[in-house]
KEKE-3310 file (N, C-alpha, C; in steps of 0.2 Angstrom, whole numbers, plus 5000, padded with zeros to 4 digits):
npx = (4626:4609:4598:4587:4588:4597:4601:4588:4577:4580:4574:4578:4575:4577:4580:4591:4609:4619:4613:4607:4618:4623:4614:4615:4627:4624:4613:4622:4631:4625:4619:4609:4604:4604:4597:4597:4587:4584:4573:4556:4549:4561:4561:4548:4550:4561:4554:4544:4552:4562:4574:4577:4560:4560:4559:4558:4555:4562:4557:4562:4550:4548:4553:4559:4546:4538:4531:4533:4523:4513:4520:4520:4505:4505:4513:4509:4496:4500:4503:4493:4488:4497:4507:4518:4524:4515:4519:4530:4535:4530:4538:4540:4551:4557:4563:4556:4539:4528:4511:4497:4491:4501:4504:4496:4496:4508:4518:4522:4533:4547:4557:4570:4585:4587:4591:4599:4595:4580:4574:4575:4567:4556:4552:4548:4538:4530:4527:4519:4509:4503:4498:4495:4499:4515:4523:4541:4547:4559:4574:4573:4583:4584:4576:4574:4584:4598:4606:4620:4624:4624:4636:4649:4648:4638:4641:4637:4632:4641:4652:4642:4642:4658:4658:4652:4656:4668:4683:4690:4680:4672:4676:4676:4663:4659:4669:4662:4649:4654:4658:4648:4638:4647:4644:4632:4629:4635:4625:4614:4618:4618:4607:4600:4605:4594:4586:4576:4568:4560:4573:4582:4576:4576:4587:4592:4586:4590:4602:4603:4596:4605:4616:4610:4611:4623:4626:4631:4627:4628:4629:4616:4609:4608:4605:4591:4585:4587:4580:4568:4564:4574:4583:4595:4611:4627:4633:4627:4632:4643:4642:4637:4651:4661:4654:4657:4670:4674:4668:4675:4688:4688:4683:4695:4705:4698:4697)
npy = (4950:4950:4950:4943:4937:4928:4910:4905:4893:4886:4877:4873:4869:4861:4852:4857:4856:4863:4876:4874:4874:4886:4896:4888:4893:4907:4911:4906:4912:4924:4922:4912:4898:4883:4869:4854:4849:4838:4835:4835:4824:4822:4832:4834:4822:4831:4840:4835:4824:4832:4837:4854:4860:4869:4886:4893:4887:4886:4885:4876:4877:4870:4851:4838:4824:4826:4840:4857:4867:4855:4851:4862:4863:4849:4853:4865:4860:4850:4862:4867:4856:4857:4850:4856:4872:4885:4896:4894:4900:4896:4897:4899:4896:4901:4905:4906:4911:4909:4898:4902:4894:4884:4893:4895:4888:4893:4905:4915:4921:4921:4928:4918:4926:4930:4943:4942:4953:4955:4941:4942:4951:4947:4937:4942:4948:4939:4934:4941:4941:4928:4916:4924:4928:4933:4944:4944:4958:4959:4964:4964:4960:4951:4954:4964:4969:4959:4944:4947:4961:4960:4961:4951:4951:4956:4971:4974:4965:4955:4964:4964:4951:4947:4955:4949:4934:4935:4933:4921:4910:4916:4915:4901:4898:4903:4894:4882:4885:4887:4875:4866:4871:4871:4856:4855:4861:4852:4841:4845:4848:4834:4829:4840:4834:4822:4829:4832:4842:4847:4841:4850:4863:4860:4860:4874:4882:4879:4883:4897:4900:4896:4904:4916:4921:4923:4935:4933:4938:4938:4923:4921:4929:4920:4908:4909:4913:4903:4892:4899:4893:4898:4893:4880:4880:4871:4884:4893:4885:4887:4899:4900:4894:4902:4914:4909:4911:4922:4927:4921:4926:4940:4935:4933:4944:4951:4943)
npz = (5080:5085:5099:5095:5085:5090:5095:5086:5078:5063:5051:5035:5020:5005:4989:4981:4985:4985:4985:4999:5006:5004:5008:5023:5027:5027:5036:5046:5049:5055:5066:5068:5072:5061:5054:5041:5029:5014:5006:5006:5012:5021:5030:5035:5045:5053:5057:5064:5074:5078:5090:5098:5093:5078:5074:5062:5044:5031:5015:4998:4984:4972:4973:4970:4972:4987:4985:4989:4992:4997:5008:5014:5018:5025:5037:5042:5046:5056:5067:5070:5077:5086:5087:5082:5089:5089:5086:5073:5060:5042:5030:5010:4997:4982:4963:4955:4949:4959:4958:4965:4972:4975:4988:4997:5013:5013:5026:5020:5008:5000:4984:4975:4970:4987:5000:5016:5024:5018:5020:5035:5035:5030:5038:5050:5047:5042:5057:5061:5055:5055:5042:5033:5014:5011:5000:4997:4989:4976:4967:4948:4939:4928:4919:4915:4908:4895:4895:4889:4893:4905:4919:4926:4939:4953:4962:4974:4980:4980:4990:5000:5005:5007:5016:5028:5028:5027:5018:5013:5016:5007:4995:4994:4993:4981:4974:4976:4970:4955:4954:4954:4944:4933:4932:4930:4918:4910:4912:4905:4892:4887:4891:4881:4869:4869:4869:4882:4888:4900:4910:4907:4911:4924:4929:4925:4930:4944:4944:4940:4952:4963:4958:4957:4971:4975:4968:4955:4941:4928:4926:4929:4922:4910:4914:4917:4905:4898:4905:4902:4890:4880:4867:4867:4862:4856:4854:4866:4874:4877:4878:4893:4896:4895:4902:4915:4916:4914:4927:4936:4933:4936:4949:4955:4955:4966:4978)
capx = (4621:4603:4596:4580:4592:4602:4598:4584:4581:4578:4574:4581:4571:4581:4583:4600:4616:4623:4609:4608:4626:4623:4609:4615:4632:4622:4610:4623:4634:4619:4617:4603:4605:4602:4594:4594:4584:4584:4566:4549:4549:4564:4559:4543:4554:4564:4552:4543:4556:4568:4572:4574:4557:4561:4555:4556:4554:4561:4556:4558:4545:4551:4556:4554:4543:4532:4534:4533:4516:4510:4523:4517:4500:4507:4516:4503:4490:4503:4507:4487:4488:4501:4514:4523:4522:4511:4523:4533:4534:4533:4542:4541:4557:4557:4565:4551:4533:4525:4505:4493:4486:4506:4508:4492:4498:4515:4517:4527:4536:4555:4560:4579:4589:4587:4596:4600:4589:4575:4575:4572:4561:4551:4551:4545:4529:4527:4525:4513:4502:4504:4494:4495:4503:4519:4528:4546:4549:4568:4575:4571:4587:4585:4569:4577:4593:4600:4613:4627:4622:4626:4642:4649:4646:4634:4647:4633:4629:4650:4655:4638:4645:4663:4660:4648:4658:4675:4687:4691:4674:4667:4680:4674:4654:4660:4671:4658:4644:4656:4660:4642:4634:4649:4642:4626:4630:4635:4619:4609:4621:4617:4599:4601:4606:4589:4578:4575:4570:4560:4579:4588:4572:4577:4595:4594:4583:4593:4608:4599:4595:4612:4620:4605:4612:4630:4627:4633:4621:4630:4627:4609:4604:4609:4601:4584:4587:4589:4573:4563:4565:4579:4587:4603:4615:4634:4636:4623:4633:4649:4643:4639:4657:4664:4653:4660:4680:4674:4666:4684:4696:4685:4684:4704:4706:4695:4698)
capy = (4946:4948:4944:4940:4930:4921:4904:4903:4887:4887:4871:4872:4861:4862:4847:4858:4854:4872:4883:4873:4876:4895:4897:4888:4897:4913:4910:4902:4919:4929:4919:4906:4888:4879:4862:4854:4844:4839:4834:4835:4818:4820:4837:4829:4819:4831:4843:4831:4821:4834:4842:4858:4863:4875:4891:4896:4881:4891:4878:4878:4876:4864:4848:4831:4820:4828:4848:4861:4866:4849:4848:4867:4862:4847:4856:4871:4856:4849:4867:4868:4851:4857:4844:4860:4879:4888:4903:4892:4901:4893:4903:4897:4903:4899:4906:4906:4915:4900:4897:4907:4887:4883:4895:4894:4886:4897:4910:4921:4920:4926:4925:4919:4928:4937:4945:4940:4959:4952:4934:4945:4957:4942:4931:4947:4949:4931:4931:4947:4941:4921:4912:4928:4926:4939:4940:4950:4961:4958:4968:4957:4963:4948:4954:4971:4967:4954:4942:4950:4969:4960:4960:4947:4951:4962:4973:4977:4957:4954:4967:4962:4945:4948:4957:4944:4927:4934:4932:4913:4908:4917:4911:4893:4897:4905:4888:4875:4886:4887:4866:4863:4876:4868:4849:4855:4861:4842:4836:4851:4847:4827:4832:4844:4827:4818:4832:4832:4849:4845:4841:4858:4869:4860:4862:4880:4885:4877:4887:4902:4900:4900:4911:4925:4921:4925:4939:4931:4941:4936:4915:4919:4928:4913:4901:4912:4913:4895:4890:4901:4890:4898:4887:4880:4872:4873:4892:4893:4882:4890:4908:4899:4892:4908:4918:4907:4910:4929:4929:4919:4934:4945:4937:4932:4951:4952:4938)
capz = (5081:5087:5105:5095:5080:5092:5095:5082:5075:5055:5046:5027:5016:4996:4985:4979:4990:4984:4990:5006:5008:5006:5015:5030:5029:5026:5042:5053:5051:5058:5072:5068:5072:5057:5052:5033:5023:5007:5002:5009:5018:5026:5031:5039:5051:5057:5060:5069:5079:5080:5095:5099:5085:5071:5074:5056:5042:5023:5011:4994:4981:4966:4975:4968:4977:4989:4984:4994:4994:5000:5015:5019:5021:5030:5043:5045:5050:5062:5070:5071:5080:5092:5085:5079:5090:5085:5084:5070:5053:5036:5022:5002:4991:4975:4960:4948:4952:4961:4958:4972:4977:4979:4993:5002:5018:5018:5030:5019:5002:4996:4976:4974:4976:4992:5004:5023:5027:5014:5023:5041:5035:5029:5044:5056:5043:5045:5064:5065:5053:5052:5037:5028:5009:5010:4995:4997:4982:4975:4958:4943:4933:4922:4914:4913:4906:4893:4898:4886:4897:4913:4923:4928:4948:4956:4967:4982:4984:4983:4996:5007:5007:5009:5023:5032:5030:5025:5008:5012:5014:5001:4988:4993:4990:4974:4970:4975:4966:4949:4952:4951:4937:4927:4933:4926:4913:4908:4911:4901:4887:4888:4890:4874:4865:4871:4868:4888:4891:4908:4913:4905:4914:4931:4930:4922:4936:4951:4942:4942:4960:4968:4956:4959:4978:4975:4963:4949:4938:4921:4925:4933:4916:4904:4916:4918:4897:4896:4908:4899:4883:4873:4862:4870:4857:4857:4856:4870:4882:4877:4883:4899:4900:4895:4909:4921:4918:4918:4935:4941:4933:4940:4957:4957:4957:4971:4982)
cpx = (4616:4600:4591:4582:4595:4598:4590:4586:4579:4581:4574:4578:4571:4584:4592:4603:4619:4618:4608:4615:4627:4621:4613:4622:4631:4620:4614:4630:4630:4616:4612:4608:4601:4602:4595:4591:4582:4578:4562:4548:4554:4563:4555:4545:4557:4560:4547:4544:4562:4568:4581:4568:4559:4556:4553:4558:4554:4560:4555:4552:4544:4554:4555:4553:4540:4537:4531:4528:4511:4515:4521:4510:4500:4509:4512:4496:4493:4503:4499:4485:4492:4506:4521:4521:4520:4515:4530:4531:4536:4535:4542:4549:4556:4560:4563:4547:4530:4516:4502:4490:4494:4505:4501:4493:4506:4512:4519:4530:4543:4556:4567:4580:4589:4592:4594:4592:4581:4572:4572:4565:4555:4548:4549:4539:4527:4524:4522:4508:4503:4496:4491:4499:4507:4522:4533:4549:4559:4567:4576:4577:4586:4579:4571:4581:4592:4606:4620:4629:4626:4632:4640:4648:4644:4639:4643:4634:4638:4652:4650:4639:4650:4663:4656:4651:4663:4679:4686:4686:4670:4670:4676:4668:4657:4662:4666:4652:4646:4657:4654:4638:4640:4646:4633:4623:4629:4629:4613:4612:4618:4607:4597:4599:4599:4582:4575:4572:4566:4568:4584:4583:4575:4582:4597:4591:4587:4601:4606:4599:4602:4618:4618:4608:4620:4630:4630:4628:4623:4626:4618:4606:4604:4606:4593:4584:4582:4580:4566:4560:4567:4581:4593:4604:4623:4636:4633:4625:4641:4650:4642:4648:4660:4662:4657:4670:4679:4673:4674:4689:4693:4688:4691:4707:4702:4694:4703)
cpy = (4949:4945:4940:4935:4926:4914:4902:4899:4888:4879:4874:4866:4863:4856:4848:4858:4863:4877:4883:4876:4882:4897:4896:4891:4905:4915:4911:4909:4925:4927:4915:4899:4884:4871:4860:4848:4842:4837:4835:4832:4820:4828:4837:4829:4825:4836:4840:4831:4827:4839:4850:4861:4867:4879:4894:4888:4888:4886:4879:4875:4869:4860:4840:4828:4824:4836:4852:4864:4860:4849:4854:4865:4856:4849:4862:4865:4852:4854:4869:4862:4850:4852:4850:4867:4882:4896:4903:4895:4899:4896:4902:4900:4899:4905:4910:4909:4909:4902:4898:4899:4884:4884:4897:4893:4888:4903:4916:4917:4924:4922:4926:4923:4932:4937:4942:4946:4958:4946:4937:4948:4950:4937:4937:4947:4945:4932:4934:4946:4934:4920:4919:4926:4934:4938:4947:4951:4960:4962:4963:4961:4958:4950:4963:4972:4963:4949:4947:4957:4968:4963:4955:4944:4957:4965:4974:4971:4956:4957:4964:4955:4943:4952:4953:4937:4930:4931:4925:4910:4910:4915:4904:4894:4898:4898:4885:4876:4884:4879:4864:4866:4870:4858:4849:4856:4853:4841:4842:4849:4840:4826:4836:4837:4823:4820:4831:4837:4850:4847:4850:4863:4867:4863:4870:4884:4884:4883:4894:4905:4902:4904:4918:4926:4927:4930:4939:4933:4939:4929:4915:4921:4923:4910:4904:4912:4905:4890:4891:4899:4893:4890:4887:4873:4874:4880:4893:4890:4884:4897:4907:4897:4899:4914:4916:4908:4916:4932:4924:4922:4936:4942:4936:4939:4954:4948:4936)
cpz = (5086:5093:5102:5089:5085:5095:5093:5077:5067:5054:5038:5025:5009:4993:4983:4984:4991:4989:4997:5008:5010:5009:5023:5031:5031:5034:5047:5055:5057:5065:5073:5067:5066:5056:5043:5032:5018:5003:5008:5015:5023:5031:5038:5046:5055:5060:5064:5077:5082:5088:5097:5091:5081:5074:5070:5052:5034:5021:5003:4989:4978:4969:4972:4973:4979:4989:4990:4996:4998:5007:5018:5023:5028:5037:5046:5047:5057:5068:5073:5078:5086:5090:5082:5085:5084:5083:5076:5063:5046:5031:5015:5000:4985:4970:4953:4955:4952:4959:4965:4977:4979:4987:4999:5009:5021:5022:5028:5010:4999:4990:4978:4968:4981:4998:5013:5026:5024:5019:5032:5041:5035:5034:5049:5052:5045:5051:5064:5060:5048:5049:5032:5023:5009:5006:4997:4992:4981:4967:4952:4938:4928:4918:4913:4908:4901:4896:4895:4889:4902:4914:4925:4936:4949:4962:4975:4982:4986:4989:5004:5008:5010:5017:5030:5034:5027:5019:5007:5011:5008:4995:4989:4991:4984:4971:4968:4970:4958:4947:4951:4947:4933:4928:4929:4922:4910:4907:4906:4894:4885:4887:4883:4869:4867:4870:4876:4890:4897:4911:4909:4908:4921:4932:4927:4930:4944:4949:4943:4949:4964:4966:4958:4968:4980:4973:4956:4943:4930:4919:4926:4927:4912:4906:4917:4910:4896:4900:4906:4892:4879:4872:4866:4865:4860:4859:4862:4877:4882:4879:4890:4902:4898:4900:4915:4922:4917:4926:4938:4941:4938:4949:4961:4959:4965:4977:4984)
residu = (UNK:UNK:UNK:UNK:UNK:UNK:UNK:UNK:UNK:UNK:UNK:UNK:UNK:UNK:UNK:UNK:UNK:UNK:UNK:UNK:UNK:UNK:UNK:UNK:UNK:UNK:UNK:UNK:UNK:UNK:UNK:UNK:UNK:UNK:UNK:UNK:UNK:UNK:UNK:UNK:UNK:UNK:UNK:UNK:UNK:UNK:UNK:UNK:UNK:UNK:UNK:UNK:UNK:UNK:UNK:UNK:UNK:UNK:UNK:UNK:UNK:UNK:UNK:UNK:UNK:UNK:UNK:UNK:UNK:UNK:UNK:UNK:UNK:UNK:UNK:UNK:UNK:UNK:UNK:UNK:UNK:UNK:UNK:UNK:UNK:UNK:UNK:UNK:UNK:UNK:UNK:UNK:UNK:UNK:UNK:UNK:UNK:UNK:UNK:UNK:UNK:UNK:UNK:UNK:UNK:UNK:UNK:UNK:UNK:UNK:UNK:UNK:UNK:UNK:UNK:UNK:UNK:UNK:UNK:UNK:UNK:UNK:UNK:UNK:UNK:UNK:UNK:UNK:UNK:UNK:UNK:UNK:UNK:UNK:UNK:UNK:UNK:UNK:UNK:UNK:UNK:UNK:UNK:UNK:UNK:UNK:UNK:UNK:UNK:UNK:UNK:UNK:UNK:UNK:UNK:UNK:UNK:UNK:UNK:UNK:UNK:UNK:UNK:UNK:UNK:UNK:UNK:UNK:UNK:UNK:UNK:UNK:UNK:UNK:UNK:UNK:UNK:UNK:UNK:UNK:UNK:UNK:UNK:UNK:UNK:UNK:UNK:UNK:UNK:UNK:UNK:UNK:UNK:UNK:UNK:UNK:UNK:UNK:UNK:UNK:UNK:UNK:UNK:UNK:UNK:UNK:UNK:UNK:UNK:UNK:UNK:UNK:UNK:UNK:UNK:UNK:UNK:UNK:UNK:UNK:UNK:UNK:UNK:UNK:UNK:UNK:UNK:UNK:UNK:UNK:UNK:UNK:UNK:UNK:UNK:UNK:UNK:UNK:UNK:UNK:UNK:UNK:UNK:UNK:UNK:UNK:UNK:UNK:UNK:UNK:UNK:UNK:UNK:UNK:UNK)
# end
């Protein structure tokens, strides 16, 4: 730990529960004191009312209700107004390549999935040249690659994980990550039957997201795939369930 990480505060602000989870496990490794929020409004408040400020404020993009863009611009006219330090940095992440009037009002931008070194690197740009737009380059394998090419775990993000929070804790992210891609599967399948595809984009994209985080590079192409508007039928959500009981051989031997 960092004299200059240690007791820095970070506001988390992710409609998803998973990526919050990982994030503030990822952070609270590293020596940052983490905050969460799960939408915009509540966000607001805590960055507000809460006491001690936030030093850094990551927020993602795609949030229902007020997005993420609108709570940057919010929070960068408070931070003007002394309701916030002025030394506080606001960060975008998102998943997707957000729109240039999005990120206006951030201080900085990370594409999921990025790394703890990525997430630093980002947040020292930020404060040497706040209300610039930074974007931190990550390796887009999914646009390289096909899902069926993958592997089912990237072994750099595995080991750089493993050795940050430890076997136990990483087996649980990996659980709670695989309990919920298969919970979202369900509603993608249920959405399929309704012609929904709003609803199969969101939930392909949130999957996406905390898989690209893990390293699950198998489940993050299908759902990058699937967001993209491939077609998802049966066979479609049978490769999904089939990636996912490779990435648990795989990690039984390795966890």
């Amino acid at each position: 730990m960092s004299e200059q990480v240690a007791g820095t505060q970070v506001l988390i602000v992710d409609d998803d529960p998973v990526m919050g989870e990982l994030l503030d496990a990822l952070l609270t490794v590293e020596g940052y004191r983490v905050t969460r929020a799960h939408s915009g409004e509540e966000a607001l408040q805590v960055a507000r009312e809460g006491t001690p400020k936030p030093d850094i404020i990551l927020c993602d993009i795609q949030m229902p209700g007020m997005r993420g863009g609108e709570l940057a611009t919010t929070l960068a006219t408070a931070r003007t107004a002394g309701a916030l330090p002025t030394s506080t940095v606001i960060v975008a992440m998102s998943g997707s390549s957000p729109h240039t009037e999005e990120l206006q009002s951030f201080d900085g931008f990370l594409r999921k999935p990025f790394s703890i070194a990525a997430f630093m690197e980002s947040i020292e740009q930020a404060r040497r040249q706040t209300a610039v737009q930074i974007f931190a380059e990550t390796r887009e394998l999914v646009a390289e690659k096909t899902p069926a090419r993958l592997p089912p775990l990237d072994d750099k993000i595995f080991e750089q994980l493993k050795s940050k929070v430890g076997s136990e804790t990483l087996q649980q992210m990996y659980d709670m990550t695989l309990d919920d891609v298969r919970t979202r599967l369900g509603r993608i399948a249920d959405a399929v039957e309704r012609g929904d595809q709003p609803t199969i984009c969101h939930e392909a994209h949130t999957i996406k997201g905390s898989c690209g985080m893990l390293g699950a590079l198998e489940l993050q192409a299908l759902a990058a795939a699937t967001e993209g508007g491939s077609a998802v039928d049966t066979s479609a959500l049978a490769d999904f369930d089939s990636a996912c009981k490779r990435l648990q051989s795989m990690l039984s031997e390795r966890l």
